[in-house]
C-alpha positions as CSV (number, residue, x, y, z in Angstrom):
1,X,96.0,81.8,99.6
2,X,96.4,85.5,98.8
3,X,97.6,87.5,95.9
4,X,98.0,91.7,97.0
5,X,97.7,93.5,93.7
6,X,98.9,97.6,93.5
7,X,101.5,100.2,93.8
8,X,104.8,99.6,95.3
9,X,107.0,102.2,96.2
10,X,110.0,103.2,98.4
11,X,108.7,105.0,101.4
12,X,110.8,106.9,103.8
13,X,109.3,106.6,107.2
14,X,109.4,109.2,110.3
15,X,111.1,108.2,113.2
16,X,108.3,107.0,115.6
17,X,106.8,105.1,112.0
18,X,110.4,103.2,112.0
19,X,110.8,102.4,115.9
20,X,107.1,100.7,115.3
21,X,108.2,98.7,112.3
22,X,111.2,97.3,114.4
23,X,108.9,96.9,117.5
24,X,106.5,94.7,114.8
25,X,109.8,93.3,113.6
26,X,111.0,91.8,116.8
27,X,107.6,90.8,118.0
28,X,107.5,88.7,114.7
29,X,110.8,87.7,114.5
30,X,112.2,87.2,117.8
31,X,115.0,90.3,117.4
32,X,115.6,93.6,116.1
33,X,117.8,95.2,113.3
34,X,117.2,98.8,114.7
35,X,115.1,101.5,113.7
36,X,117.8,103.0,111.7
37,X,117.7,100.0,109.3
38,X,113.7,101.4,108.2
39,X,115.1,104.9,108.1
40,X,116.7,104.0,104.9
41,X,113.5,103.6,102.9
42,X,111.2,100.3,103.3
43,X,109.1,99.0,100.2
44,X,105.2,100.4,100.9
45,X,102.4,98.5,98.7
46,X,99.4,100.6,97.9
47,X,96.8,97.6,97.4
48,X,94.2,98.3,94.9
49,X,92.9,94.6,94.5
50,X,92.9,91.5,96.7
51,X,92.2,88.1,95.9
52,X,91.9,85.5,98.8
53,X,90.9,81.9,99.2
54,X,91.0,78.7,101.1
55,X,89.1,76.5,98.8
56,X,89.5,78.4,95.5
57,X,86.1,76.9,93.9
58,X,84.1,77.5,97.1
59,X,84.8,80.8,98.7
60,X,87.0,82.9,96.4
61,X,86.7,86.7,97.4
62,X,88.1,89.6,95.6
63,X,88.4,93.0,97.7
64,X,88.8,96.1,95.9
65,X,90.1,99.2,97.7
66,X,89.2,102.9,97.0
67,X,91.0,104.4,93.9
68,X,91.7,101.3,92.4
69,X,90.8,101.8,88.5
70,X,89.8,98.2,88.1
């Protein structure tokens, strides 16, 4: 399991940013929307904290990236 913790925000990505994101898209998901779809705005998390585990009493981790305040 996985729990992402931070900011999320609207982020409006550049052109080659939103031609990669419906590349990764279609890779993923077998087709594509377009890039103009991710022009638009996409939602953009700015983790400060992850947890992750498989067993959660045996090998709970907890990642914390820079700037986070906690």
């Amino acid at each position: 399991a996985t729990i992402a913790e931070g900011v999320a925000e609207i982020h409006t990505p550049t052109l080659p940013f939103a031609q990669e994101l419906d590349a990764a898209a279609k890779r993923k998901y077998g087709y594509s929307v377009g890039p103009k779809v991710y022009l638009g705005g996409v939602w953009r998390l700015r983790p400060t904290t992850v947890l992750a585990w498989n067993r959660l009493d045996r090998d709970a981790t907890r990642f914390r990236f820079a700037g986070s305040a906690t």
